[in-house]
N, C-alpha and C positions, 0 to 999 in steps of 0.2 A: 825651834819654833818659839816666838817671844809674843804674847798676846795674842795667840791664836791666829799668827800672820807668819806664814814661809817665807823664811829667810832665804833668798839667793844670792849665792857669793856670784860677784859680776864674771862675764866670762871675757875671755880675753880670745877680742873680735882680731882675724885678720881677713882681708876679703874687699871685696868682690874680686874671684879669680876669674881669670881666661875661661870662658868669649866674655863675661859683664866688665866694665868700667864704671866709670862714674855718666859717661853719658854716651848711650849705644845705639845703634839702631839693629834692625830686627825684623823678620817678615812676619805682617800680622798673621797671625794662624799658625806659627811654630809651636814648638817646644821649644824653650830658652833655659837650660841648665844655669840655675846658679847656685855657683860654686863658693865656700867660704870656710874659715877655720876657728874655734872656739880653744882653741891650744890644748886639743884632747878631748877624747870620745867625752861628752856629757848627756849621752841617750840621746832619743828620740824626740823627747818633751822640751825640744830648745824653744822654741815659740811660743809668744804670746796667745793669747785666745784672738781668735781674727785675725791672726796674721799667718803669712804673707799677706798685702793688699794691695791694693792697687787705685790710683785715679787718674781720672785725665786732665791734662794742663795744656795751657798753649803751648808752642810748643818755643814761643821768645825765653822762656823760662819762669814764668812765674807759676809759684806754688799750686797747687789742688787744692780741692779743700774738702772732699768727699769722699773716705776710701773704702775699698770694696773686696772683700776675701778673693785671694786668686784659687783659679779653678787646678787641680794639679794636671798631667800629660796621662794620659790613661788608667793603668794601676799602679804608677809610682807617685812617690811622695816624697818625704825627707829620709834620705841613708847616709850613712857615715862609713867612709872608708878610712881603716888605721894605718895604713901601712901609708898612704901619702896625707893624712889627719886632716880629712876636707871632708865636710858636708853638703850634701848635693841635693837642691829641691827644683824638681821638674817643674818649672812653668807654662799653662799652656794657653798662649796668646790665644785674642779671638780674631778672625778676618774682618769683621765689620772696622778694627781700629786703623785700616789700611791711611795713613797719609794724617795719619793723627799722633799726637805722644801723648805718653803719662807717666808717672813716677811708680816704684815699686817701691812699698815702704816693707823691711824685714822688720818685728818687731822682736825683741828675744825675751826670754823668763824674767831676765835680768834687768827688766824696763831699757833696756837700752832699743835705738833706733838705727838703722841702718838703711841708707836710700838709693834708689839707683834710675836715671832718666830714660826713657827709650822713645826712639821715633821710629814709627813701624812704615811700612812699605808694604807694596801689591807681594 
């Protein structure tokens, strides 16, 4: 701690795995597992405060600019499996986004950003 400020050493992102890419579609009102690797368990507390988030964009591709804490899939949230080193957080879309897109921002401890596009479907 230097100045009364937490130091976080950056994590070392790999990720979005299988089903997310960089630009997915999706049926509104799923669960959308996204998948991602920090290069070794680093707890639970990998997230920003407010993050996951989410906004909506056209869907030509320009930016958001408004974003919004994502809701998790029932009672899961963020787990970490070691034996394949992927952290998995349950998204869970809403139906009203049916025929619309928006970006998913991850945001981690480490100020780092991580994005991911989707266009949802009936």
């Amino acid at each position: 701690m230097v100045l009364g400020i937490n130091l976080i050493q950056p994590f070392t992102w790999s990720g979005f795995f299988s089903p997310v890419g960089a630009r997915n579609t999706a049926h509104a009102g799923s669960a959308v597992p996204i998948k991602f690797s920090l290069g070794g368990d680093r707890g639970l507390n990998v997230f920003a405060p407010g993050s996951p988030s989410s906004a909506p964009m056209a869907c030509e591709g320009t930016s958001p600019r408004t974003y919004e804490p994502t809701v998790t899939a029932g009672n899961s949230s963020l787990s970490y499996d070691a034996v394949a080193d992927r952290y998995t957080y349950v998204w869970k879309t809403q139906k009203a986004w049916s025929g619309t897109c928006r970006e998913l921002l991850v945001t981690l401890a480490d100020g780092t950003t991580h994005s991911a596009t989707f266009v949802f479907t009936k």
